[in-house]
DOLO-410591 format. One line per 5 residues: number of its first residue (from 1); for each residue y, z, x of N, C-alpha, C. Coordinates in pm, whole numbers. Example, Ala and Ser with C-alpha at 12.3 -4.5 7.8 and 13.67 -1.06 7.14 Angstrom:
! residues 2
1) -569:780:1319:-450:780:1230:-330:780:1320 | -225:708:1285:-106:714:1367:3:787:1290;
END
This chain:
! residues 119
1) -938:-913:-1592:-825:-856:-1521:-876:-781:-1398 | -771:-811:-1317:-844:-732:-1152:-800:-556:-1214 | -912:-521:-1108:-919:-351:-1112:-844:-320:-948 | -816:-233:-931:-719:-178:-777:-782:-10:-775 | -855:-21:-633:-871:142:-615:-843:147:-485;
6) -734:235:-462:-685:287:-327:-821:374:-268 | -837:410:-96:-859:483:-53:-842:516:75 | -896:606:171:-843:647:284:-747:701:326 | -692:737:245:-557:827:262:-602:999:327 | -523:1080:374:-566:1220:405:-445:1292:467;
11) -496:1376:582:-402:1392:617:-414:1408:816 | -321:1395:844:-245:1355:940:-148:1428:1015 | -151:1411:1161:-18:1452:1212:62:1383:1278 | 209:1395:1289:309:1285:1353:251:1265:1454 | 244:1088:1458:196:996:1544:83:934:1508;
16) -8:1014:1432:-130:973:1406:-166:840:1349 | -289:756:1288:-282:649:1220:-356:680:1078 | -344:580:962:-449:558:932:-460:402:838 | -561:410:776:-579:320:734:-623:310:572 | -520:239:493:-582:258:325:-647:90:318;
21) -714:144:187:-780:69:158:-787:32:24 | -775:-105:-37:-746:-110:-161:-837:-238:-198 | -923:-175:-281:-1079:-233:-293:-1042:-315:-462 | -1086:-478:-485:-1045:-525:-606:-1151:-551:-686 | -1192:-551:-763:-1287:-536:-837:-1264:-602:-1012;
26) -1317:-721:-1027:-1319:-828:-1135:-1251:-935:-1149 | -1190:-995:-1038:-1130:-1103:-954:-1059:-1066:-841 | -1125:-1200:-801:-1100:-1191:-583:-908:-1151:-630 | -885:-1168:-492:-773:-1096:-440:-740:-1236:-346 | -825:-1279:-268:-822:-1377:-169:-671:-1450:-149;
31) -592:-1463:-305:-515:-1582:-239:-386:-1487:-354 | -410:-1357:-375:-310:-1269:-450:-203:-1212:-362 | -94:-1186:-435:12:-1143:-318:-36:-967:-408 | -20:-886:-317:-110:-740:-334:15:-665:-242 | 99:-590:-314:180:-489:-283:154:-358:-250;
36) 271:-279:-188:203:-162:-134:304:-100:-159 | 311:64:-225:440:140:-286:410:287:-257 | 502:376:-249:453:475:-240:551:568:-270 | 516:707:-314:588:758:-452:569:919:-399 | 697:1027:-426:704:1184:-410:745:1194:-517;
41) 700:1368:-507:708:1410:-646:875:1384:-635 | 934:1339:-793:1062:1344:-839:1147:1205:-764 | 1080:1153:-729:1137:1019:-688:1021:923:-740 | 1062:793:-784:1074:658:-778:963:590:-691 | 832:524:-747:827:456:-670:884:354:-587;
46) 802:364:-422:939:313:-352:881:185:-238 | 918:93:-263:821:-20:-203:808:-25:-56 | 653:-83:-20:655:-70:150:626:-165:199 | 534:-246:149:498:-372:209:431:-437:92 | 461:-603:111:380:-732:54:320:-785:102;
51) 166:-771:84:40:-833:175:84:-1010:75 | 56:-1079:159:83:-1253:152:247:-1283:165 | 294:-1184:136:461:-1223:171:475:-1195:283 | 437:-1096:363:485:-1051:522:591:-978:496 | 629:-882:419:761:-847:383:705:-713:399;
56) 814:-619:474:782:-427:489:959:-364:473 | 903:-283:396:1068:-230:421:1084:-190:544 | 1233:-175:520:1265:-101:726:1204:-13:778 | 1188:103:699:1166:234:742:991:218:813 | 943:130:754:752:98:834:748:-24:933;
61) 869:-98:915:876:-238:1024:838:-188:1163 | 653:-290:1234:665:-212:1337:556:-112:1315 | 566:-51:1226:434:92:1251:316:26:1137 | 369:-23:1019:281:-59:907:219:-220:900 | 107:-249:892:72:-400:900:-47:-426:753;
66) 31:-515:671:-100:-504:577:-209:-634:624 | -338:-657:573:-459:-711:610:-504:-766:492 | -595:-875:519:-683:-839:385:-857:-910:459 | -939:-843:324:-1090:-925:392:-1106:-961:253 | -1131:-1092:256:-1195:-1185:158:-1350:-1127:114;
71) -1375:-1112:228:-1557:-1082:191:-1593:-986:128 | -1520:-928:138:-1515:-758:55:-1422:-767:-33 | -1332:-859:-56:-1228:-805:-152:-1126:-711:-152 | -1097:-696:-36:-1026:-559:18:-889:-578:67 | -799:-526:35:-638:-514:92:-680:-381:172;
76) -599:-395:276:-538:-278:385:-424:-249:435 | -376:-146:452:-265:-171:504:-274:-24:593 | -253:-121:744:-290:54:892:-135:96:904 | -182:229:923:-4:272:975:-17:327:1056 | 48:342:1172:59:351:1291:182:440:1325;
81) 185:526:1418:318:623:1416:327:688:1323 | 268:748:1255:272:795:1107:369:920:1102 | 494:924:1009:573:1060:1066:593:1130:916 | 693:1226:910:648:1351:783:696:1277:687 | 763:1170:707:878:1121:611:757:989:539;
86) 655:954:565:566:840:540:449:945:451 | 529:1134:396:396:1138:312:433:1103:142 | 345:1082:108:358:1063:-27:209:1018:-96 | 205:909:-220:115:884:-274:95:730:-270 | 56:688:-224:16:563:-188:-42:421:-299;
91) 47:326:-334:-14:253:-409:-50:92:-398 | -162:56:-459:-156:-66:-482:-143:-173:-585 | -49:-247:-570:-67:-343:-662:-67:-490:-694 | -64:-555:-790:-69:-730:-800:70:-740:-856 | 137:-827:-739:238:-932:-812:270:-1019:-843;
96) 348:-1040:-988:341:-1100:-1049:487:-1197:-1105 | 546:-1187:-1008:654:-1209:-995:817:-1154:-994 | 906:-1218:-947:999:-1143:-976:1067:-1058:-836 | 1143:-936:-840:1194:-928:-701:1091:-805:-640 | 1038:-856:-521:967:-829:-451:981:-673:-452;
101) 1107:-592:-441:1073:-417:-419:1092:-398:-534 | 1084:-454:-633:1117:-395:-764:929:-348:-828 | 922:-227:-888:796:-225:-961:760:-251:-1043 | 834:-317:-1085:828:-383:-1210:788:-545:-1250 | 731:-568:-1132:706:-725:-1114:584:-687:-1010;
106) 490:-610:-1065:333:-583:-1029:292:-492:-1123 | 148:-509:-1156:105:-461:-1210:-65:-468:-1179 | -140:-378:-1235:-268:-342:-1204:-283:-282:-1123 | -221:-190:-1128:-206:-93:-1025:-278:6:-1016 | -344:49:-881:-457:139:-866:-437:310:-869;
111) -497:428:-880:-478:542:-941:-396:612:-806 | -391:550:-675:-331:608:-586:-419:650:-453 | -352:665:-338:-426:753:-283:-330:857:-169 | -342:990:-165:-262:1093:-94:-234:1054:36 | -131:1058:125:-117:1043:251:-30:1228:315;
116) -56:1231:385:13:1352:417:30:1351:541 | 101:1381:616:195:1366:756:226:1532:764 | 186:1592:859:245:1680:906:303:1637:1058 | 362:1737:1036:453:1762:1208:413:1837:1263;
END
């Protein structure tokens, strides 16, 4: 079973960029559709983008682009414009079917990583 570890997350101020990184570890990723979610305290994880689908919710269309490198095994996803409303906890995961913003149709999901946006 694949392993998922987020990283690069920190913090930030409106406008700023950055870049996570979601490293796979005990099968490639290469040809996996690898989701991207992200979660505040007392809310719901809340979906942002599907690396192999091309799919971003509205609110990142435009600022967020996911990536991947085969050679490393690595999902990315840069954000760009980064504003207070984009902080939260950052996730990755494998899907596995089913409707694309739902979380419940991925799994192996990695421990997270912090994003923080100030203004």
């Amino acid at each position: 079973q694949v392993r998922l570890v987020e990283s690069g997350g920190g913090l930030v101020q409106a406008g700023g960029s950055l870049r996570l990184s979601c490293a796979a570890a005990g099968r490639t990723i290469s040809t996996t559709a690898v989701g991207w979610f992200r979660q505040t305290p007392g809310k719901e994880r809340e979906f942002v983008a599907l690396l192999g689908g091309g799919t971003y919710v509205d609110a990142v269309k435009g600022r967020f682009t996911g990536s991947r490198d085969n050679a490393s095994n690595t999902a990315y996803l840069h954000m760009n414009n980064l504003r207070p409303e984009d902080t939260g906890v950052y996730f990755c995961a494998v899907y596995r079917g089913g409707p694309v913003r739902d979380a419940t149709a991925y799994d192996s999901w990695g421990p997270g990583a912090q994003v923080t946006v100030s203004s």
